[in-house]
C-alpha positions in Angstrom: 24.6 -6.8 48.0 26.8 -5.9 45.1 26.3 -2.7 42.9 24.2 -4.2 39.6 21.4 -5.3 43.0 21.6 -2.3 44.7 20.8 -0.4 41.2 17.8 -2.7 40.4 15.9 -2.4 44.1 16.4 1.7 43.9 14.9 1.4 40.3 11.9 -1.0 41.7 11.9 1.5 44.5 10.7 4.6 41.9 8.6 2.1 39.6 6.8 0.3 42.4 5.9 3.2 45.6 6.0 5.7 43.7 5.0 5.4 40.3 2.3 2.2 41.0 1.5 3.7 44.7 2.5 0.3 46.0 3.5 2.0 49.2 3.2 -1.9 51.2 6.4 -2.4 49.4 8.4 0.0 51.0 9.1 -2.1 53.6 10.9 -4.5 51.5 12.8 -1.7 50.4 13.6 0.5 53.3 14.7 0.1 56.3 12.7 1.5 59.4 15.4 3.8 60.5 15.4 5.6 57.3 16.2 9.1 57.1 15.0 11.3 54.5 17.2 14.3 53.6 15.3 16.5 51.3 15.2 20.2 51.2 11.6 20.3 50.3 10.1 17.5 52.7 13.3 17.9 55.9 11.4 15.9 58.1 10.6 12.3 56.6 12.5 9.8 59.3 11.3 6.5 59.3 9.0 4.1 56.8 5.9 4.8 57.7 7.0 8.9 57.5 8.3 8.4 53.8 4.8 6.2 52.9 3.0 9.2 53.9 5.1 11.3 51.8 4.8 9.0 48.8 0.5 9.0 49.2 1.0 13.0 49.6 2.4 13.1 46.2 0.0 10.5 44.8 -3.1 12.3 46.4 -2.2 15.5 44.8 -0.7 14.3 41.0 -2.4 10.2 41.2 -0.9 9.3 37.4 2.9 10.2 38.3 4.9 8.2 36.8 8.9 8.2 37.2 11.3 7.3 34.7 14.7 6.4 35.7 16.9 8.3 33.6 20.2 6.8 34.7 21.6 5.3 37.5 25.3 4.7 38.7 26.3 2.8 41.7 29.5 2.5 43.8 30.3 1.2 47.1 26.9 1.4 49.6 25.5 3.9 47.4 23.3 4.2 43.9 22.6 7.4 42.2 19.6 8.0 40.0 18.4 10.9 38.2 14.8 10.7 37.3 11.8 12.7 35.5 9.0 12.5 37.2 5.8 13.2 35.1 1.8 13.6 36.2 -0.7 16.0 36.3 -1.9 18.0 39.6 -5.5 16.6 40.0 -5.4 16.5 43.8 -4.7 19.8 46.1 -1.0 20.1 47.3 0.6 21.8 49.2 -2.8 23.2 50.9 -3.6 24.6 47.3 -6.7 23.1 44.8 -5.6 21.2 41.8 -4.7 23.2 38.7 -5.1 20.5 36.6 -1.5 21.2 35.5 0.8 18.4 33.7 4.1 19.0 34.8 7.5 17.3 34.3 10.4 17.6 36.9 14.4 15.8 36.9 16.0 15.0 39.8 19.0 13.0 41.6 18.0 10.6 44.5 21.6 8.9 46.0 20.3 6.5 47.9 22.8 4.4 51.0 22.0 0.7 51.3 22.8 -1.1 54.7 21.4 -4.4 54.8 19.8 -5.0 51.2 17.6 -1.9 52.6 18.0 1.9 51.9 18.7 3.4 55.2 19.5 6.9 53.9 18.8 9.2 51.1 19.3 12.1 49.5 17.2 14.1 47.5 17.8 17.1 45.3 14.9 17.9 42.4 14.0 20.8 40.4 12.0 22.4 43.0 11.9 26.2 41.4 10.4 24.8 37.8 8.1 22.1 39.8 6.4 25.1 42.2 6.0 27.3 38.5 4.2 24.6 36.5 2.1 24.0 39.2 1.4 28.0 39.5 2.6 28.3 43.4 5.8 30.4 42.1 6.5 32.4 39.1 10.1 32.8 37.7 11.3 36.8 37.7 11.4 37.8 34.0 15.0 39.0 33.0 15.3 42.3 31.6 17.7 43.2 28.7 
């Protein structure tokens, strides 16, 4: 699979599990030995553990949408940095819905074996996501 392929399935990837909730089609696009490395969700191995993680994030915030922001690809590898945009009208996190829009970037780099992703790396804005949706507040700075 060259690079311009492996850029265009990690951008279906965001646009059709994630941002349509098409979660059938993630095995099409990930392999079943997938593993997940993700600071804030450490222990998604395997397709069916990341579909569950996708309807999690649905469940809780159901008109996400992902934009992919840019994407660059070399080797076995594709990078994307994304915004991810919805509003919290399902409870996360064991918490009730705000009813909070929020708006969070991140980087996914993504390792393709086999026209699948096998492995993938996660790294979001995880301190501004938790404030807009009221779980954490940022310590004010004093002059």
């Amino acid at each position: 699979m060259n690079t311009q392929d492996m850029k265009k399935r990690s951008r279906q990837f965001f646009e059709e599990c994630f941002s349509k909730g098409a979660v059938g089609m993630l095995d099409e696009f990930v392999s079943p030995q997938f593993v997940n490395h993700d600071p804030m969700n450490p222990n998604i191995r395997g397709r069916d553990a990341l579909k569950a993680l996708v309807l999690r994030y649905r469940s809780a915030f159901p008109d996400i949408r992902f934009t992919v922001e840019d994407q660059i690809a070399e080797g076995d590898r594709v990078a994307t940095r994304w915004t991810a945009r919805g509003t919290n009208t399902g409870s996360f996190a064991g918490r009730p819905p705000t009813h909070r829009k929020v708006a969070i970037t991140g980087v996914d780099i993504d390792r393709f074996e086999n026209d699948q992703i096998v492995e993938g790396w996660v790294e979001m804005d995880q301190a501004g996501f938790m404030q807009q949706i009221g779980i954490a507040q940022m310590p004010s700075v004093s002059a």
